[in-house]
C-alpha positions as CSV (number, residue, x, y, z in Angstrom):
1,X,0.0,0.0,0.0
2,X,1.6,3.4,-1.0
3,X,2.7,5.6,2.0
4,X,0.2,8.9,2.3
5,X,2.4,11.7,2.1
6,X,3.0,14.0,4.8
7,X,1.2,17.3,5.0
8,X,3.1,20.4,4.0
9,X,4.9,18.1,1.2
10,X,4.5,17.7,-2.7
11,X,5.8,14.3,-3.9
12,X,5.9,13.2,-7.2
13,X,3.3,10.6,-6.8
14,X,0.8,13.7,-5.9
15,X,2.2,16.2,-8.5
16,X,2.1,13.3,-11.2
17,X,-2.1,12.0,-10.0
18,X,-4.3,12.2,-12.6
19,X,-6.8,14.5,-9.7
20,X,-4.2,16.5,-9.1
21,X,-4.2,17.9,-12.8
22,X,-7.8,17.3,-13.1
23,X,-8.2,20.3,-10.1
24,X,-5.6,22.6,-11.5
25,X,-7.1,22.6,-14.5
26,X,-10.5,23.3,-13.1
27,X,-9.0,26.2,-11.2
28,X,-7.5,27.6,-13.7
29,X,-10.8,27.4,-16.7
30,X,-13.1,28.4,-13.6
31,X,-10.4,31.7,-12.7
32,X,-9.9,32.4,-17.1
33,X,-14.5,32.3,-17.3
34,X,-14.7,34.5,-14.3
35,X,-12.2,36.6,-15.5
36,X,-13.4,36.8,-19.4
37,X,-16.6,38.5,-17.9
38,X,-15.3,40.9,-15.6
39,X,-12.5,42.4,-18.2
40,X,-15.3,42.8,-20.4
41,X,-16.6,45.0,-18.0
42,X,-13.3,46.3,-16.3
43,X,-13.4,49.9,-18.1
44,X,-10.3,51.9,-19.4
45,X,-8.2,54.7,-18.2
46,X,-8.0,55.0,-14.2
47,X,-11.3,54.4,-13.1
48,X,-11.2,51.3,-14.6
49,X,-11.7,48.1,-12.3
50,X,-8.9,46.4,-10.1
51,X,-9.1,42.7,-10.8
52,X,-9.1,41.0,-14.6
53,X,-8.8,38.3,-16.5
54,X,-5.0,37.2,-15.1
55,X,-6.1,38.2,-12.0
56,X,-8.8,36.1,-11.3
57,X,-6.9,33.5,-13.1
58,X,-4.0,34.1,-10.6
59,X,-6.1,34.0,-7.7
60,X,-8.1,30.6,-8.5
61,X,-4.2,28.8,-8.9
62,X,-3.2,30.6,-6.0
63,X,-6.4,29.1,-4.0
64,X,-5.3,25.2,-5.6
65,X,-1.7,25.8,-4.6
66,X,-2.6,26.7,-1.2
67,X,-4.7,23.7,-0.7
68,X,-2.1,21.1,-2.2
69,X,0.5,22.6,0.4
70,X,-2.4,21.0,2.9
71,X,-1.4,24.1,5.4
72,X,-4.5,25.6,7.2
73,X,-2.6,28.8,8.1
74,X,-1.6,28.9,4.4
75,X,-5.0,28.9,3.0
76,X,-6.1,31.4,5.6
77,X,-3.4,33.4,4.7
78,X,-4.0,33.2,1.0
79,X,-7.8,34.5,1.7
80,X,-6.7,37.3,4.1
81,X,-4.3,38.6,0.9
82,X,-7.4,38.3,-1.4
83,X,-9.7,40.3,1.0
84,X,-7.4,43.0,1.4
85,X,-6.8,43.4,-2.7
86,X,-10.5,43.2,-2.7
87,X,-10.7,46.1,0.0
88,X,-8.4,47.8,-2.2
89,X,-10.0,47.5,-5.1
90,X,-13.0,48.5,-3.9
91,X,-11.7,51.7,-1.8
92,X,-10.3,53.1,-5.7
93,X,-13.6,52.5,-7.5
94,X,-16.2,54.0,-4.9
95,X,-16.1,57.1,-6.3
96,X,-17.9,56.0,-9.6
97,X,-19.0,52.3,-8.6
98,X,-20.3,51.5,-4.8
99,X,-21.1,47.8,-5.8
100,X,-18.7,45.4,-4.7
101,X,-19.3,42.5,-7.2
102,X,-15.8,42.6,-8.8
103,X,-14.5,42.6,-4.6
104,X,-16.9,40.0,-4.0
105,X,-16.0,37.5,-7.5
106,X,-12.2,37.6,-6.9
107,X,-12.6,36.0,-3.3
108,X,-15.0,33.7,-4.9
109,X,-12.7,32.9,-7.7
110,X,-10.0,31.9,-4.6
111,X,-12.5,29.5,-2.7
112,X,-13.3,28.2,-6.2
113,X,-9.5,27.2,-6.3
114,X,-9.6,25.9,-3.1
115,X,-12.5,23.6,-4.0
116,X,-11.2,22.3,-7.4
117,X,-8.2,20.1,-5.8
118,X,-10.7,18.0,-3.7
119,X,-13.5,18.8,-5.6
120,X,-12.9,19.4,-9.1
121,X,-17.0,19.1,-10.6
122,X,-18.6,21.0,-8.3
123,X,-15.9,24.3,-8.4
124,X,-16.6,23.9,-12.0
125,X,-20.2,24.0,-12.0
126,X,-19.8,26.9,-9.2
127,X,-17.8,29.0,-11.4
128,X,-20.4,28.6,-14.5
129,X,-23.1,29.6,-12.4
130,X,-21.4,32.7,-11.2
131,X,-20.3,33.8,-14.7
132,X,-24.1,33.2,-16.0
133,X,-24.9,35.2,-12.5
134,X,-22.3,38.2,-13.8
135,X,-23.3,37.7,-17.3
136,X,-27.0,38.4,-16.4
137,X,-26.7,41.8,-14.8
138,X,-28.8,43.5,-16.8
139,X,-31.6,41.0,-17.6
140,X,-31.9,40.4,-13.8
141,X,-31.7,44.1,-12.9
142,X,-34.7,44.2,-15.3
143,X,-37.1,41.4,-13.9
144,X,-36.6,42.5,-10.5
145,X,-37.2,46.1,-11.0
146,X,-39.8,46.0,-14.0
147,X,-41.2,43.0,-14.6
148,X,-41.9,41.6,-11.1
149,X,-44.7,43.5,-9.0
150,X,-44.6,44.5,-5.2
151,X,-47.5,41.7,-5.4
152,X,-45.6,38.8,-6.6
153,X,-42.3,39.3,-4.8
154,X,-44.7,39.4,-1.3
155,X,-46.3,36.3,-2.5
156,X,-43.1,34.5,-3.2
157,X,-42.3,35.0,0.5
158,X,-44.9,34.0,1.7
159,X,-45.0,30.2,-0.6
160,X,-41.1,30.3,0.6
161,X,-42.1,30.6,4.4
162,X,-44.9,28.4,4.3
163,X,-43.0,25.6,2.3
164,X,-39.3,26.3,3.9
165,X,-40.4,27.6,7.3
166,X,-44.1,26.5,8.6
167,X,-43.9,22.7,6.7
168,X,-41.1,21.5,9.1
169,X,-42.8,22.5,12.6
170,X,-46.0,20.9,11.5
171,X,-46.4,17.5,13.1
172,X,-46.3,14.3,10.7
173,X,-48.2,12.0,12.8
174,X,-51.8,11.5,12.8
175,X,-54.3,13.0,14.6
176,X,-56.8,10.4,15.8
177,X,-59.3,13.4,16.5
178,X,-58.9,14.4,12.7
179,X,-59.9,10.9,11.6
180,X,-56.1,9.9,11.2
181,X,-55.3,12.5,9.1
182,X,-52.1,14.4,10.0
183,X,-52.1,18.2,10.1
184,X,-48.7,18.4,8.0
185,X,-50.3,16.5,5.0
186,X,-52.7,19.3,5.2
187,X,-50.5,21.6,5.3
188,X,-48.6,20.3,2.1
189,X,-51.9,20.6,0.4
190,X,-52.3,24.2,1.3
191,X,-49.0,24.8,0.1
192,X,-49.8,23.0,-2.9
193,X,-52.9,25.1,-3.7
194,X,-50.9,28.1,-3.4
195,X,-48.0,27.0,-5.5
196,X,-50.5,26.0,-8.3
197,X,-52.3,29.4,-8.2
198,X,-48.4,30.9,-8.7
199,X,-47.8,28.8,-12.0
200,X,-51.0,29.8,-13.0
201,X,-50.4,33.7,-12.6
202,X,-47.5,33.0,-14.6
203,X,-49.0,31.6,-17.2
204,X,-51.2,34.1,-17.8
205,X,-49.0,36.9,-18.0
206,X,-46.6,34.9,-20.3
207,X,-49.5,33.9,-22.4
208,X,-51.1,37.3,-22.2
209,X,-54.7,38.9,-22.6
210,X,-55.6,36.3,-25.2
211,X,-56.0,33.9,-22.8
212,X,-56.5,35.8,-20.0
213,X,-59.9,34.6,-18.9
214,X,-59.8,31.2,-19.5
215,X,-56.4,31.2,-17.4
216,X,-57.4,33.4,-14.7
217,X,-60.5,30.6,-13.9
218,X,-58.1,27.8,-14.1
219,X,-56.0,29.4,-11.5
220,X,-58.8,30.7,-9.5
221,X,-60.3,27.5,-9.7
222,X,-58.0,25.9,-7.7
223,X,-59.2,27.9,-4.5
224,X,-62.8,28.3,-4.9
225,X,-64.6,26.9,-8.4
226,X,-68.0,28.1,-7.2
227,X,-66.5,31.4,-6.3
228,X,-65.0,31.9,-9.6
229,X,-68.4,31.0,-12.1
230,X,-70.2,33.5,-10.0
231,X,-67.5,36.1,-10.9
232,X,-67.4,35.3,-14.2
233,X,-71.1,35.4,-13.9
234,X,-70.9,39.0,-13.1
235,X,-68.4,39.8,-15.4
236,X,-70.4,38.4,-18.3
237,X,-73.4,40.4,-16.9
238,X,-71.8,43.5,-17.3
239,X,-70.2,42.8,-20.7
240,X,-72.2,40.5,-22.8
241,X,-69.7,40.4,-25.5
242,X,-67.4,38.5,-22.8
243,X,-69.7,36.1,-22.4
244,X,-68.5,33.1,-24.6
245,X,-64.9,33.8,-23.0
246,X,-66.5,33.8,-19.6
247,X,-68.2,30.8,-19.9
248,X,-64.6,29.3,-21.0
249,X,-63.4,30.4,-17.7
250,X,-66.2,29.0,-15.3
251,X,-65.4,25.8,-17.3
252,X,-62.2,26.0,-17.0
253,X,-62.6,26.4,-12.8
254,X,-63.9,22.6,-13.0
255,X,-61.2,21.5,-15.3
256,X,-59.1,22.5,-11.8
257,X,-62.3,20.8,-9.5
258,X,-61.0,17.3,-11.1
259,X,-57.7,18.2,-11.0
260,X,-57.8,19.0,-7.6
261,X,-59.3,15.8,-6.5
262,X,-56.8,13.9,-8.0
263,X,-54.2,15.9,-5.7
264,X,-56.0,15.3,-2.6
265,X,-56.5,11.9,-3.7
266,X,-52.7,11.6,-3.8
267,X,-52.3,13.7,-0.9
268,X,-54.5,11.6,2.0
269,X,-55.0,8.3,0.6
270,X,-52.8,7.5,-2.9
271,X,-54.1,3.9,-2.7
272,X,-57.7,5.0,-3.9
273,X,-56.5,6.7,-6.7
274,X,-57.0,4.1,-9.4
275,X,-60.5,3.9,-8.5
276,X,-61.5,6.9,-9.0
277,X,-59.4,7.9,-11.6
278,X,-61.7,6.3,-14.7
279,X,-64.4,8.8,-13.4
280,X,-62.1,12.0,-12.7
281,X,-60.4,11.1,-16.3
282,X,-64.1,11.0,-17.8
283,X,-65.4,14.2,-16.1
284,X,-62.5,16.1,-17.0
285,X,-62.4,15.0,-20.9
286,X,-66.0,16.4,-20.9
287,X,-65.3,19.6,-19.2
288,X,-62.3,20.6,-21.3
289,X,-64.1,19.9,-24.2
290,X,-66.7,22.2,-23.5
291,X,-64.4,24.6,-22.1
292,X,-62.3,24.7,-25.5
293,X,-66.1,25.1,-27.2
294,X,-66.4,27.8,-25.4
295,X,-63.1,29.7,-25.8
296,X,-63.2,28.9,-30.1
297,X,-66.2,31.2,-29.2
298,X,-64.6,33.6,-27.6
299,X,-61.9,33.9,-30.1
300,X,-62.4,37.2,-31.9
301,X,-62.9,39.1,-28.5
302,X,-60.0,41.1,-26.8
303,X,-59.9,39.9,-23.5
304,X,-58.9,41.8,-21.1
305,X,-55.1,41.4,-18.7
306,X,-55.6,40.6,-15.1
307,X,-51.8,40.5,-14.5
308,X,-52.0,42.8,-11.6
309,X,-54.0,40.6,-9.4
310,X,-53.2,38.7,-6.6
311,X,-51.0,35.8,-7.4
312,X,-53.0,32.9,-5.1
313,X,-55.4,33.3,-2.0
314,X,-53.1,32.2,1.2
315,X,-56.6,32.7,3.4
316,X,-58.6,31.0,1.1
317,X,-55.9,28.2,1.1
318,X,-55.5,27.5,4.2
319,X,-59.1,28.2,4.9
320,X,-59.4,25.3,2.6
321,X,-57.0,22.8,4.6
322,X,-58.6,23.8,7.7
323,X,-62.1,23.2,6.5
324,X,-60.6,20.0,5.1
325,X,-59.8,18.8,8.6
326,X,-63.2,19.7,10.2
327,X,-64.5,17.9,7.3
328,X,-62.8,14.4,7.9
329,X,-63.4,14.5,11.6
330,X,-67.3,14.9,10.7
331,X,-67.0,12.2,8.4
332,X,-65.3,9.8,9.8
333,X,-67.9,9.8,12.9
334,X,-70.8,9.4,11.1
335,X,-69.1,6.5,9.4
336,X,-68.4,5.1,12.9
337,X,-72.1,5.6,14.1
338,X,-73.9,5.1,10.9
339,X,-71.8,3.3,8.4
340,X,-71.0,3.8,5.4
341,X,-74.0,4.3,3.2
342,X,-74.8,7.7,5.7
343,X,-71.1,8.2,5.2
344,X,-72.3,8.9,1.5
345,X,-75.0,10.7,2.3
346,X,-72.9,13.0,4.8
347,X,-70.4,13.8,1.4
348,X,-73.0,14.7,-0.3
349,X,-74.6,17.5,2.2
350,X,-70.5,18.5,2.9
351,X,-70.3,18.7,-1.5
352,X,-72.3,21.7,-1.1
353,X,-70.1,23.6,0.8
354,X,-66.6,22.6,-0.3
355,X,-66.3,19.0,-2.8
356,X,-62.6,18.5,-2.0
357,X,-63.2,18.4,2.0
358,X,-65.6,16.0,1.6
359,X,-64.0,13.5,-1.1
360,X,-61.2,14.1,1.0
361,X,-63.5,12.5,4.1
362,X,-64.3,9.6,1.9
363,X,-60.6,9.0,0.5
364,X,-59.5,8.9,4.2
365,X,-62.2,6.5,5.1
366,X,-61.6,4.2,2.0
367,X,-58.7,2.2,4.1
368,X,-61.0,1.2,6.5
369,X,-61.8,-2.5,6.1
370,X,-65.5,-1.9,5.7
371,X,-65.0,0.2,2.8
372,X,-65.5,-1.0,-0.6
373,X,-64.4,0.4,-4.3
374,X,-68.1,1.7,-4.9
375,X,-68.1,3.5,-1.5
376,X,-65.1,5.7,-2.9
377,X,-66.4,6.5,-6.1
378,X,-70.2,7.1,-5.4
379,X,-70.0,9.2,-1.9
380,X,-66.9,11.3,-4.4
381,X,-69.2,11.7,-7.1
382,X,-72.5,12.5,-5.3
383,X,-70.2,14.9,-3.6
384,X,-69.6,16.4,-6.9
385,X,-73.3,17.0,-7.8
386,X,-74.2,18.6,-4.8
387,X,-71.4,20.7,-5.9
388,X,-72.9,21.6,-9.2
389,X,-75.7,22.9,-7.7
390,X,-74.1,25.2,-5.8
391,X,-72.4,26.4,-9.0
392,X,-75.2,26.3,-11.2
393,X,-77.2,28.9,-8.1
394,X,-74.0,31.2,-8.5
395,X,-74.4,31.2,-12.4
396,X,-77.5,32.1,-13.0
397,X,-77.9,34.6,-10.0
398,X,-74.4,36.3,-11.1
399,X,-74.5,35.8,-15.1
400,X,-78.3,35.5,-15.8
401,X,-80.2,32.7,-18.7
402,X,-77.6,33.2,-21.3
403,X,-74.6,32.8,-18.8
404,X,-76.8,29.6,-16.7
405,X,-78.0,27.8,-19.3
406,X,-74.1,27.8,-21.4
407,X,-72.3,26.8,-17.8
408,X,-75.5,24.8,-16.7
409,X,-74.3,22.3,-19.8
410,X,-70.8,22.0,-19.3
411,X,-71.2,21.0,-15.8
412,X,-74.2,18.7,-17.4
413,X,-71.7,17.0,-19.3
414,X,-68.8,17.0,-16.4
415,X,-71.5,14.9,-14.3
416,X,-72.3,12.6,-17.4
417,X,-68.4,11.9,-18.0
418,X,-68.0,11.1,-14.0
419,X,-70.9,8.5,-13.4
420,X,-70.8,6.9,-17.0
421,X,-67.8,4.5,-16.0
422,X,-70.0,3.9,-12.3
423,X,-73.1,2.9,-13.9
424,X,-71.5,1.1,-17.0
């Protein structure tokens, strides 16, 4: 077995290892791509910048030298001389430029060297990624000041905190009061929600007023479907002509209903989801289809941009997983007391108020022994129609006959594409 060198010594059997090379070399492409961008952008004359294209190249070798020498108080050392050429640097070019990027790269460019001996892949990867960072400047100066809103950077937080912050101090167990459902599965479908309503506001301003309508109810869809027909009800109300693109969007808000159950299918109980999926598949085909009617309707309207709006509903989302909760507990005594045929009965009177909290119920309940495939599918879709009821009150109260009757047939056919595979 070879002796391990000593630290503080370069053999020839470490000078001549094929790593060795390998890290030098990745120091020194890592310090030359670095380097390319910032002399691009170094300036001429005096005020021009302190560090280049040799010296970042420099600075990366000097960072893999001082890690093959295996000397902590070298590589400190080595750092310390890099932080005070970066403090220079920066003290000559305040005058003109306060940013410290240039000052902040070339210490970069020395850990980078440090990394590439040991770890050659991942100081290369770092360096691309800080090139296509410098690169960017002005494209990312852009999006942050013009093209994101004071709106969608608060709602980024908040998704961030409630996925990266509030997720992890949730318990994971389950709740025997909550029908054995536990709190942080519920809280991964709020966050869920939310994170859906986000792709869908960015959809819509990527795919602009076109689509705006049709989009907007997807997305909205997502928190409240019942909600979103009676606005659309409204809207078509006070603009007839919008009313074929309207229409599109109510439809659109169940294309996200079926959706949606799918997700809390996978979310509380994955195991029932080839059950019900022949009837979400065929009530979803059905509503997309009229949907898409509805939009080649709407297709020589300008439709106006809702870009500005909120990006998702955190209330409304977490009102959602709370209700969800209340929901199962409900459920899952009166399948205790009364079995399961009430059980049904009790998803269909909960449909009216929210259709996911109650499928959600049933789904939960479906691993009980006493369950059987037809008490998933039947309690989920009588759920459903008690649903569309609700929705078809909203539409014609909001939207009047025109609006009703047009969203009273695509949730018609919605209901006829979920209980064909049942009663087949």
């Amino acid at each position: 077995m070879p002796a391990t060198p000593e630290p503080g010594t370069l053999s020839l059997l470490t000078l001549t290892s094929p790593p060795v090379w390998v890290g030098l070399a990745a120091a020194l492409g890592s310090g030359l791509l670095i380097g390319i961008e910032r002399e691009r952008r170094k300036g001429r004359g005096l005020l021009r910048e302190i560090a280049g294209v040799r010296t970042f190249a420099i600075t990366a070798l000097l960072g893999a030298a001082a890690q093959l020498t295996g000397q902590p108080w070298l590589i400190a050392c080595g750092a310390l001389l890099v932080v005070l050429l970066a403090a220079i640097g920066y003290w000559r070019s305040r005058g003109h430029d306060p940013g410290i990027v240039t000052e902040l790269s070339l210490f970069v460019s020395y850990v980078i060297g440090v990394t590439a001996i040991d770890h050659p892949q991942i100081a290369a990867g770092v360096a691309v990624v800080i090139t296509g960072l410098l690169a960017a400047r002005s494209r990312l100066h852009r999006f942050s000041t013009q093209v994101l809103t004071t709106e969608e950077v608060h709602s980024a937080l908040v998704l961030a905190g409630s996925a990266l912050v509030i997720l992890p101090l949730i318990p994971d167990h389950p709740l025997p009061a909550w029908a054995g459902i536990e709190p942080r599965g519920l809280w991964r479908l709020a966050v869920l929600l939310m994170a859906l309503q986000a792709a869908g506001h960015v959809a819509l301003r990527v795919a602009g007023p076109r689509l705006g309508l049709a989009l907007s109810g997807l997305v909205a869809g997502f928190v409240s479907s019942t909600a979103t027909i009676a606005s659309m009800g409204a809207r078509a109300r006070q603009a007839p002509e919008l009313r074929p693109a309207c229409v599109a969007g109510a439809l659109s808000s169940n294309v996200a209903t079926i959706l949606q159950l799918a997700l809390v299918a996978v979310a509380v109980r994955p195991s029932v989801l080839p059950t019900i999926a022949p009837s979400l598949a065929g009530a979803g085909a059905a509503t997309l289809v009229a949907a898409a009617w509805s939009l080649w309707q709407a297709r020589r309207v300008n439709l106006p941009s809702d870009s500005d709006g909120a990006v998702f509903s955190f209330r409304k989302s977490v009102g959602f997983a709370l209700l969800l909760s209340g929901t199962a507990a409900a459920m899952a005594w009166l399948n205790q007391h009364a079995g399961s045929t009430a059980a049904g009965l009790g998803a269909a009177l909960a449909g009216f108020a929210d259709v996911h909290a109650a499928c959600a119920s049933v789904f939960t309940l479906a691993g009980q022994a006493t369950a059987h495939p037809i008490d998933v599918r039947v309690p989920m879709l009588l759920a459903l129609s008690a649903n569309s009821i609700s929705k078809l009150v909203g539409a014609w109260a909001m939207g009047g006959p025109a609006y009703g009757t047009r969203v009273s047939l695509g949730l018609a056919a919605m209901l006829a594409g979920g209980w064909l595979p049942v009663l087949l």
